[in-house]
C-alpha angles and dihedrals in degrees: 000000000000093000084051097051087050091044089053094041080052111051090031081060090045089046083054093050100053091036086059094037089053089035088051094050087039088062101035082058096046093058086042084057093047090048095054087051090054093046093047092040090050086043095063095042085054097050090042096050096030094065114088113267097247088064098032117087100357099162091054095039083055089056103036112015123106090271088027111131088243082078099045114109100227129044121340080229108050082096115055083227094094120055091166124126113257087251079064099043091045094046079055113056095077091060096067099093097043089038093088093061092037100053091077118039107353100053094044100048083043087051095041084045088053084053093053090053097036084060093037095059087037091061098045090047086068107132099261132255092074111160115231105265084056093055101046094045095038100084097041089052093041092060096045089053095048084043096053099030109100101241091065091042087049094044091049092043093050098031087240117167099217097120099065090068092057096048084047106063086028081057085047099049102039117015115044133068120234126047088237088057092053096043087056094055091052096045091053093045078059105055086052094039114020094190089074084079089093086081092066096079087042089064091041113051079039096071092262094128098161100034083061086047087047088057099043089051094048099047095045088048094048100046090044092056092055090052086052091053105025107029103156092052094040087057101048088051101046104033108023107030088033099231087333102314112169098011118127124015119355112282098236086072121138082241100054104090110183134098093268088055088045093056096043088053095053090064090264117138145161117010097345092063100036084051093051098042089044087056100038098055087044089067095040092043087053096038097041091047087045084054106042083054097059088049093057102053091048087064094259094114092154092052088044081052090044094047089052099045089052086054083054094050079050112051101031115108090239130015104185118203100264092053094062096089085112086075099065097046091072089069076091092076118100114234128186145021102245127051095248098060089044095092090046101092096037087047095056100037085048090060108037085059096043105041132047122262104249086063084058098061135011116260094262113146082225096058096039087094086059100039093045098064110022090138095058083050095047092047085050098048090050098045092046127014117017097104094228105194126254121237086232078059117106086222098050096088100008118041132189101292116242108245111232132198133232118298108244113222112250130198095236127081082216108047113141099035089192111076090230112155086238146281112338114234098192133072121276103236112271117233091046092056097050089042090059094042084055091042088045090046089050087051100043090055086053096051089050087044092052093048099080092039094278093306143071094228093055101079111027098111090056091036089060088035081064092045091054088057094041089059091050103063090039089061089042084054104039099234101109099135098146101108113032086054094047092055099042094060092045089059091053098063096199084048089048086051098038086057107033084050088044094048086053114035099039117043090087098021096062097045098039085043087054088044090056098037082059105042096052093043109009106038091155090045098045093053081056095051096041104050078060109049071038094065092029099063089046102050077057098053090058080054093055092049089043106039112031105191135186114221113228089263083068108049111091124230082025084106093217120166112234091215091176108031107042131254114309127250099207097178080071122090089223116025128175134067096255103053100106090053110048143001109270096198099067103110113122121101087021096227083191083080116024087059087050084056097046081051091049093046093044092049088043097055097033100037114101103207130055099230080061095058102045083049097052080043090056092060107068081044086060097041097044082053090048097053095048099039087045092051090228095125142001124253089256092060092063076049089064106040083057090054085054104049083041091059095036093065096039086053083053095056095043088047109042107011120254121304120276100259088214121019082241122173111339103247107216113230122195106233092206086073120031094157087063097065117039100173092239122128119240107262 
């Protein structure tokens, strides 16, 4: 009994211990997660009050400013400035006189200060039960994502005020007491925005009988007072425009976002396309309602708002950009059986609202449709088919767990540094992985491109002022073989076109054919193999923005041949058949390289047979040859694409341990407590 009483002493103090120690790292991240919201909350502010007054707040500055419509002594529509509905323009007017010393300060903080509520109310209106972590996390999260998510940075740039609609309803739905309450907010949210009157049906067909009859009330009485007060205008807006219809910029726009925009950009016009969106946001008015309903019995009220608000996104006759926030809120909804299919859906959502849309998909005129219009098909997804689990479902809260290998003994007390349960055997879901190699390739172009300033031209004295120095060090060194190679394969004309074909046709095929290769037959092995050409590629990047460098095709009086580009035209600013595609002067460290070395090691290490491996090892050979006879980089930039890579692996094993040297037994890891198991082997 006394050994028990000690077993039980001591396993109650070691409990302590890793509570605290998971309660400590709960609350460190917590205040890392209020401080990027901060930072990203004080950023905004900065760019909004930093651009000059005549390009900040321009919408606001049309209603309220000194030559804004809200002064002008006829119909606030008789100029196509101002889209609101006659109860804003109304609110409005007496803000005429105060507006010139609240564009600046005092409209910003109070938006910024919408946008902290507005996450606030978003985080506490998570399905319970949420664990703790969750709750404590939710609201710091929720506001990075709003600060960072285009319609806010569109609504702060442009002093809209979009975001008030949405507090609103969240406000009506989750924070106060009493269904009339409620009903007013909405219907307040829908005399500003009419298209809030979708949530009618919601309370409705949810039991919220008089919260439905509030709305309607207080839509109906506040429309009808600014009838009263404002009957010309009221008139123009309801009857003639139809709700608004065709006022502001013309509704095929890039940033209208809603079926009508989609079918006008897609060359339909008159009957035809009125036919065809009247009918289409019919049937994803009826399905999405439908399905924000059964959301909300189930106890997911925020996914049911968030469902509805994406039908209203849908079916308005135009969803500008910053009145798309409705979008964001469905990365509440839970996808996928696995764990590994789990961050699909929120990914993606996450990076459709806070990046542009040419960073989603590649500039192909196929894909434009898409691309085009990749919020409405985000909004529709998310109103009518993503199978967004029940809380009745077994994988809500507890999905299929990820199988993991044996973890491999390391020398140090501190591999790996992130406190991950261990090497993942399975595949990392698809789409997800080819959406965020597309995202990291688009990033990666407007990094090259920034480097020199946003144009080629920007940088290129202090681009050949670094290849002079370049040079120097290579003659230092010895190693200037630039141009003697460079002439010698010009003067061999099947070497010129082996390396000119292999500079161009390789330097993607090899490394997205071994990513493939490796996720069909390899996935451990290709999470491995990806975090480093991962890190690789973006310690290069920081080498690109700190060390813009001209290849030897582009010094002049080098008297390097350009074999694949063309000959030079060096009177011009920007030279070279390839500058509006991509940044010249990223050169150092030469990722032409250095992703033909991370090919040649992976090969070298995975391939079975030896003949495998010499021939992965030949192609960096081939492709270091290409760059310099080609003159497209110096011998120290292949020195640096192997630092990367080198970098790049070493950061992989820090980070997440070495690679399991045989996939083994899986190891099953519960997912409620990753802190308890690290993956490391007791030293």
């Amino acid at each position: 009994m006394a050994n028990a009483e000690r077993g039980g002493r001591a396993g109650n103090a070691l409990g302590a211990g890793v509570v605290g120690t998971t309660g400590e790292r709960l609350r460190a991240a917590r205040v890392g997660l209020w401080l990027i919201a901060t930072v990203l909350a004080v950023r905004q502010m900065a760019a909004v009050l930093s651009t000059p007054s005549t390009d900040r707040l321009t919408d606001l500055e049309t209603w309220v400013g000194p030559d804004g419509v809200l002064h002008v002594k006829g119909s606030l529509y008789d100029s196509t400035q101002f889209t609101g509905t006659p109860f804003a323009g109304l609110v409005l007017k007496p803000l005429t006189r105060a507006a010139e010393q609240a564009l600046g300060w005092g409209w910003t903080f109070g938006t910024l200060l919408l946008v902290v509520a507005l996450g606030v109310v978003a985080a506490r209106a998570l399905p319970q039960p949420v664990s703790r972590r969750t709750s404590l996390l939710a609201a710091p999260v929720a506001i990075s994502l709003l600060m960072l998510s285009l319609p806010v940075r569109n609504a702060l740039y442009l002093g809209q005020t979009s975001i008030i609609p949405v507090l609103l309803v969240l406000l009506g739905c989750f924070a106060v007491r009493g269904e009339r309450a409620a009903g007013a907010l909405i219907g307040l949210a829908a005399v500003l925005q009419p298209t809030v009157l979708l949530f009618a049906p919601l309370l409705w067909f949810t039991g919220r009988r008089r919260a439905t009859a509030s709305t309607g009330f207080t839509f109906g009485g506040l429309t009808l007072l600014a009838w009263a007060a404002l009957p010309h205008d009221s008139n123009t807006y309801w009857v003639h425009h139809f709700a608004g219809v065709g006022l502001g910029d013309q509704a095929d726009d890039l940033a209208n976002q809603s079926l009508h925009g989609a079918l006008l950009r897609l060359g339909l016009t008159g009957p035809p396309e009125i036919g065809l969106f009247l009918f289409f946001g019919a049937a994803v008015a009826v399905l999405g309602l439908r399905r924000a309903v059964r959301y909300a019995r189930d106890g997911q009220l925020l996914l049911a708002v968030a469902v509805t608000g994406c039908v209203a996104v849908a079916v308005s006759p135009t969803s500008w950009q910053h009145q798309l926030l409705w979008v964001l809120l469905a990365v509440v909804g839970r996808v996928g059986r696995k764990t590994s299919d789990r961050y699909m859906w929120p990914v993606a959502v996450v990076l459709v609202m806070t990046l542009p849309a040419t960073m989603m998909l590649p500039n192909m005129t196929s894909l434009y449709p898409l691309r085009d219009n990749v919020v409405l098909l985000a909004a529709l997804a998310a109103a009518t088919v993503v199978p967004f689990l029940s809380r009745t479902s077994e994988h809500y809260r507890a999905p299929v767990p990820t199988d993991y290998a044996r973890p491999v003994p390391t020398r140090f007390r501190r591999v790996p540094l992130l406190p991950f349960p261990g090497r993942v055997l399975t595949r990392p879901n698809l789409l997800l992985e080819l959406l965020l190699i597309r995202v990291g390739y688009s990033a990666y172009q407007q990094v090259r491109l920034a480097a020199t300033g946003g144009t080629n031209s920007g940088g290129r004295a202090t681009a050949e002022h670094h290849g002079d120095q370049i040079l120097a060090i290579e003659r230092f060194l010895h190693i200037d073989i630039e141009h003697w190679a460079n002439h010698a394969v010009v003067k061999v004309g099947f070497l010129r076109d082996f390396f000119d074909f292999y500079y161009e046709s390789f330097h993607f095929v090899v490394p997205l054919t071994v990513l493939g290769v490796l996720y069909a037959r390899r996935p451990a092995d290709y999470r491995w193999a990806r975090s480093a050409l991962g890190l690789a590629t973006l310690l290069a990047l920081v080498g690109f923005w700190l060390y813009p460098l001209a290849p030897p095709r582009l010094m002049p009086g080098l008297g390097v041949i350009d074999t694949v580009h063309g000959v030079q035209d060096f009177s011009q600013p920007d030279y070279g058949t390839l500058t509006a595609l991509t940044n010249q002067y990223a050169a150092m460290p030469s990722l032409h390289f250095g992703w033909s070395l991370w090919c040649g090691l992976v090969i070298a290490i995975l391939a079975p047979k030896w003949w495998m491996k010499a021939l992965g090892l030949l192609h960096p050979l081939f492709t270091v040859s290409a760059i310099v006879a080609t003159g497209n980089h110096w011998v120290l930039d292949a020195v640096g694409g192997a630092a990367v890579v080198a970098a790049g692996f070493g950061l992989t094993y820090l980070l997440q341990g070495p690679r399991p040297r045989t996939p083994g037994r899986p190891v099953e890891v519960s997912t409620k407590e990753p802190a308890l198991a690290t993956g490391r082997t007791p030293n």
